[in-house]
C-alpha positions, -999 to 999 in steps of 0.1 A, spaced: 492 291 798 504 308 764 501 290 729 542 290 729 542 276 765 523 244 753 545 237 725 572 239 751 563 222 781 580 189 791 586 168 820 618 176 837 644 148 835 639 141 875 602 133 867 613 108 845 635 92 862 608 91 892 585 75 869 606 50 861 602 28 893 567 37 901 555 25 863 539 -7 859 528 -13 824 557 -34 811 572 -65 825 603 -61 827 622 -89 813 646 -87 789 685 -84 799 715 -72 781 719 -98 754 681 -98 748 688 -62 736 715 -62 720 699 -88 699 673 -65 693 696 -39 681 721 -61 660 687 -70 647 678 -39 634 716 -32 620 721 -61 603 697 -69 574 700 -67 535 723 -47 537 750 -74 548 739 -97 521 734 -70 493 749 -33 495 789 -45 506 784 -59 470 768 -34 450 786 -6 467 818 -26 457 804 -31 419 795 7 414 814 29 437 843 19 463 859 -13 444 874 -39 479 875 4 496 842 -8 502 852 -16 537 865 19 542 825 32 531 816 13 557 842 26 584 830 65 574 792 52 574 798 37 610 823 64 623 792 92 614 768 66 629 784 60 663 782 94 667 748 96 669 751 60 687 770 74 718 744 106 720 717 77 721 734 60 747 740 90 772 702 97 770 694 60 773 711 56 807 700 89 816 659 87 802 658 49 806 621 54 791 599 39 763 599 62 735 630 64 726 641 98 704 603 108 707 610 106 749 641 126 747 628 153 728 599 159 751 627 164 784 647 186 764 629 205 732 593 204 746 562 187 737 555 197 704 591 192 688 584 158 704 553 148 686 568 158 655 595 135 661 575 107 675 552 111 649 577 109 624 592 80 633 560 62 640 557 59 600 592 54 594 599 24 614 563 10 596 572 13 571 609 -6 574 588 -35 582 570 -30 551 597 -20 531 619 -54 549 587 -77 544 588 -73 506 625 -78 504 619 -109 526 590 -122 503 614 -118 474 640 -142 491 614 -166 505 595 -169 472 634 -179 456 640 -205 479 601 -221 471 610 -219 437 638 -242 439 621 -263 458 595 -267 428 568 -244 453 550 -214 431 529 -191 441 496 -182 417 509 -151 397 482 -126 419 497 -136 446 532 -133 442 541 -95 441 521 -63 445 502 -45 420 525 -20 398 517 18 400 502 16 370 478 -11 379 472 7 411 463 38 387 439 19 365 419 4 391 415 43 409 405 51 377 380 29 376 366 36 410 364 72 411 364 81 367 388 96 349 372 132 354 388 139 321 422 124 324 437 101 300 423 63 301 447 43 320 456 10 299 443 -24 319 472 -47 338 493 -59 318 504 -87 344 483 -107 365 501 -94 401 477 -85 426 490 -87 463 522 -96 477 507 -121 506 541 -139 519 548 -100 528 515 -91 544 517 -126 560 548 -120 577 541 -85 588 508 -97 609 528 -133 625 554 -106 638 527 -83 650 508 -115 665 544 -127 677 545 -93 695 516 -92 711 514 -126 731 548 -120 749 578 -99 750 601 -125 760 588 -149 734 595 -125 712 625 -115 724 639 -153 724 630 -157 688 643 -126 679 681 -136 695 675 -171 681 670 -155 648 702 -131 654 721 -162 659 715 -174 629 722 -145 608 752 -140 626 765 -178 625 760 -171 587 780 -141 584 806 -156 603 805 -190 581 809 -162 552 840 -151 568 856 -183 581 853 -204 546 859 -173 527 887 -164 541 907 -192 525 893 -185 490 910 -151 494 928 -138 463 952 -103 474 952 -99 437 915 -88 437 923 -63 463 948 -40 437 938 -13 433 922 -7 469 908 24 456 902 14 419 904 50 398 884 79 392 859 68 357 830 88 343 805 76 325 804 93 287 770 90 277 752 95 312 782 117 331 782 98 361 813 90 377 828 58 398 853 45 423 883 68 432 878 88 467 845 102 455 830 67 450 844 57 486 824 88 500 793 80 479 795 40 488 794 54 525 761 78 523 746 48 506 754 19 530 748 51 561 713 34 559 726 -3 568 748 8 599 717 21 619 687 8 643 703 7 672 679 32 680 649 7 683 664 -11 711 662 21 733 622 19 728 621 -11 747 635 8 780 606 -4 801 608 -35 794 650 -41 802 653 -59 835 687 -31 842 678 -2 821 706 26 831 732 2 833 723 -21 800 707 4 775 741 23 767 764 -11 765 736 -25 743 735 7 716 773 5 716 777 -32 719 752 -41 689 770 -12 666 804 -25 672 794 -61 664 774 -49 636 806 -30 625 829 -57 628 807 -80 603 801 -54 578 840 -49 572 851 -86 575 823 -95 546 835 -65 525 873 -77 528 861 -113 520 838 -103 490 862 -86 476 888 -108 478 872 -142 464 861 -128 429 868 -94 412 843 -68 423 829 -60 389 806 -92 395 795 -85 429 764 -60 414 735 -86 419 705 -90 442 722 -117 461 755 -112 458 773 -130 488 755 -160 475 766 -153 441 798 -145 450 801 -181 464 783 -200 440 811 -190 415 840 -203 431 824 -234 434 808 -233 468 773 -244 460 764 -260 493 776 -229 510 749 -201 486 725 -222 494 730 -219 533 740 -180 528 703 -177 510 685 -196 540 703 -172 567 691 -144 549 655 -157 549 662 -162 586 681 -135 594 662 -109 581 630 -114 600 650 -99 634 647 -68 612 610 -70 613 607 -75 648 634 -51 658 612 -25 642 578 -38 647 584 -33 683 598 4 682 569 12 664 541 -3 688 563 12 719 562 48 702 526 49 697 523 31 732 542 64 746 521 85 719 490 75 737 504 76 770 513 114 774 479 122 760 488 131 724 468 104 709 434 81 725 441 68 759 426 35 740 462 26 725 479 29 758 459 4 774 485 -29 780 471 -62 775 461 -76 810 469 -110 796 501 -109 773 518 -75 793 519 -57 759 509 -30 738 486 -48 721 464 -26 703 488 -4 687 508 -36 676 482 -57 660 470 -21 646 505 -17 632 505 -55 618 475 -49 593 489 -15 582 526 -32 574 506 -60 559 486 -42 532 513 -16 527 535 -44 519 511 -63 500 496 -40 478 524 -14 472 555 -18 452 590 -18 471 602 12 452 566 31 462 576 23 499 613 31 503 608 64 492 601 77 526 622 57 545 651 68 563 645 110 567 626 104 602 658 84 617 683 107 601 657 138 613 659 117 650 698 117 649 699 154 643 674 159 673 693 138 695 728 147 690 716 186 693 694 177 728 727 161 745 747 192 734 720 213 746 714 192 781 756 197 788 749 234 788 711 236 809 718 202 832 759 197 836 742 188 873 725 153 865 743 124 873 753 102 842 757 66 839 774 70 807 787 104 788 791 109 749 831 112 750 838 150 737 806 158 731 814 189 713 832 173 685 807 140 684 778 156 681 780 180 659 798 157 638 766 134 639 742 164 632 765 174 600 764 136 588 724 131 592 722 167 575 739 157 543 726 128 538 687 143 545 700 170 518 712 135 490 673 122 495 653 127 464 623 151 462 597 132 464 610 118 501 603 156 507 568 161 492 554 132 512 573 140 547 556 173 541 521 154 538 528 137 569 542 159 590 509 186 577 485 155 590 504 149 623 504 186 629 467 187 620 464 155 649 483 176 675 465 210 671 426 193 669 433 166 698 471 163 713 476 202 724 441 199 747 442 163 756 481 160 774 488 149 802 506 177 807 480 198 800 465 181 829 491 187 854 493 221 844 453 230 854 466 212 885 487 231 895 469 262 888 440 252 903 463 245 935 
């Protein structure tokens, strides 16, 4: 076989589907709800209880809402593209699995690759936001942390201590910590009990999880339903406040502009939907319930996201909704103490569905990873026991734990979101690209007018890859370089398909 051959080989969609029945390594027990749980897990998380705000504050004024209508209107394009191949491919993996039927093997790794480090580091990302909000509610309950073990070590602290390990080597002396913030160990702490969580069962997991979901959703809706009678119209004209430019730094807010820029920003809270399609193998109806439960979990999601913007935006003027916490703010000044208080706690709650929505697509990528032969056999070996990917999920829980308790947030959201955006354009391309090799192949569901939707989804996730800064660039490139580095020295010899192909020859 040719050197371009390998990069393009792939299982065809019928061996796939075969391999759907005769696959044993998951038990198979999680049902509709259970997975749309999983995906209004990974939709809903900060972003609920912080961007509608500060979107609000700085760009849209109450158009907020309509940010979040473009943000989910580009989203569900990429939603119902997911949800064809879902019923279609009903196979862990997710984006990663899709690729390798349609693009071949090595456009696959890339993307599984890819995603393997993005959804990490969510969790870490997630677990450092949640140690933030845990550590406020302790505080008011007269709990405090010692100072080294509330936050991460700054960059600069990081820097001084490399220094001192490996010398300056004629570089400027780094000055010594000026704080005494060492490791972040609520976030590490909560990374490994999600991992651990994980790892004994799925179901236990996957009842937490939807416990969890409930809660963040009974919040939100408690938002909604007292709010809704604190409502001033008043605060809602103008809709659109207008066009302003900042004169000493030449940014500009609000008008259409500021609607358009709310909705590239808040693009990032109306997607992970996509992590509920990496539990395939483990859905008890996986053709039928995969596509309702992509589509299911963004409409809710959807639904919340406008109903909070209207509300917000409608109790108090949305100049002061800029803050950290600004649902509970909002409702702390109109009066409605008791009601922050319980907004702050479904946060804390709430948010943790994120880290196991996550956690999971992450352990079930490498699980397929390892699978197909591009990485050690040793990862895809289930857990007798527990009926889980164990290793690459405990594996996955110490990584997420000292990323998030030894890095800063900032350091760590810097490479967040290109893999999923780079996943959307990958998947909405594959199902235009499918239509035209396969029109054949019996679909339980198909992405209506596909030729409009899915180009629309690849122009969305292209633009907003093209608003990332730089550096989100510089160390994609690093990671993508090692990956290929991985694929070239081990996954290229060692795939299964590889295997199949001296098969066949030899036959």
């Amino acid at each position: 076989m040719g050197f371009f051959s390998k990069l393009v080989r792939h299982k065809t969609i019928e061996q796939l589907q075969a391999e759907v029945g005769s696959r044993g390594d998951f038990r198979r027990v999680l049902g509709l709800w259970q997975l749309t749980a999983i995906g209004i897990g990974g939709i809903i998380g900060v972003g609920i209880f912080v961007l509608a705000g500060q979107q609000a504050a700085t760009n849209a004024g109450p158009a907020v809402a309509l940010s979040f209508i473009i943000a989910g209107f580009g989203s569900a394009c990429a939603a119902l593209c997911y949800a064809e191949f879902a019923g279609l491919i009903p196979v862990t993996g997710s984006a990663y699995t899709y690729g390798y039927a349609v693009l071949g093997e090595f456009v696959a790794w890339i993307i599984g690759w890819d995603l393997l480090l993005e959804y990490a580091l969510v969790v870490a990302v997630v677990a450092i936001g949640w140690s933030g909000y845990v550590q406020v509610l302790l505080n008011s309950a007269g709990v405090h942390l010692p100072e080294w073990a509330q936050q991460s070590m700054s960059a600069q602290t990081m820097q001084y201590y490399l220094q001192q390990v490996f010398g300056a080597h004629g570089a400027q002396a780094i000055a010594g910590p000026s704080d005494g913030h060492r490791f972040n160990v609520i976030a590490a702490a909560v990374s490994v009990a999600v991992a651990v969580l994980l790892t004994v069962r799925t179901e236990w997991g996957a009842r937490f999880n939807t416990m969890v979901v409930a809660i963040k959703v009974i919040g939100v809706l408690l938002v909604v339903g007292v709010g809704v009678f604190y409502i001033d119209t008043a605060n809602w004209h103008p809709f659109i406040p207008a066009r302003v430019v900042d004169v000493t730094t030449g940014l500009g807010h609000f008008g259409w502009q500021g609607v358009l820029t709310g909705a590239s920003v808040v693009f990032f809270a109306v997607f992970g939907y996509d992590t509920l399609t990496t539990a395939a193998e483990e859905s008890k109806h996986p053709q039928r319930d995969l596509p309702r439960a992509v589509l299911l979990s963004l409409a809710i999601a959807m639904v919340l996201y406008i109903a909070v913007s209207l509300v917000l935006t409608g109790i108090v003027p949305y100049g002061t909704l800029g803050g950290e916490a600004s649902v509970s703010d909002a409702f702390e000044s109109i009066g409605l103490h008791w009601l922050s208080i319980i907004i702050a706690a479904a946060a804390v709650i709430g948010v943790t569905s994120v880290l196991f929505a996550f956690m999971l697509g992450a352990a079930r990528i490498w699980f397929a990873l390892a699978r197909d032969g591009l990485l050690p056999g040793w990862f895809a070996k289930v857990s007798p026991r527990f009926g889980t990917p164990a290793r690459p999920t405990i594996i996955l829980g110490l990584f997420t734990a000292l990323i998030a308790g030894l890095l800063p947030i900032g350091e760590v959201a810097e490479l967040v979101n290109i893999g999923t955006l780079s996943a959307f354009i990958i998947i909405c391309g594959s199902i235009m690209l499918l239509r035209v090799r396969r029109p054949d192949l019996q679909r339980n569901f198909r992405t209506p007018a596909v030729w409009f939707t899915a180009p629309l989804g690849i122009v969305f996730s292209a633009v907003l890859i093209y608003g990332l800064p730089w550096i989100t660039y510089e160390r994609f490139i690093i990671w993508m370089a090692l990956g290929c580095v991985i694929y070239f020295a081990y996954g290229i010899r060692h795939s299964k398909m590889a295997g199949q192909t001296r098969r066949s020859a030899g036959s």
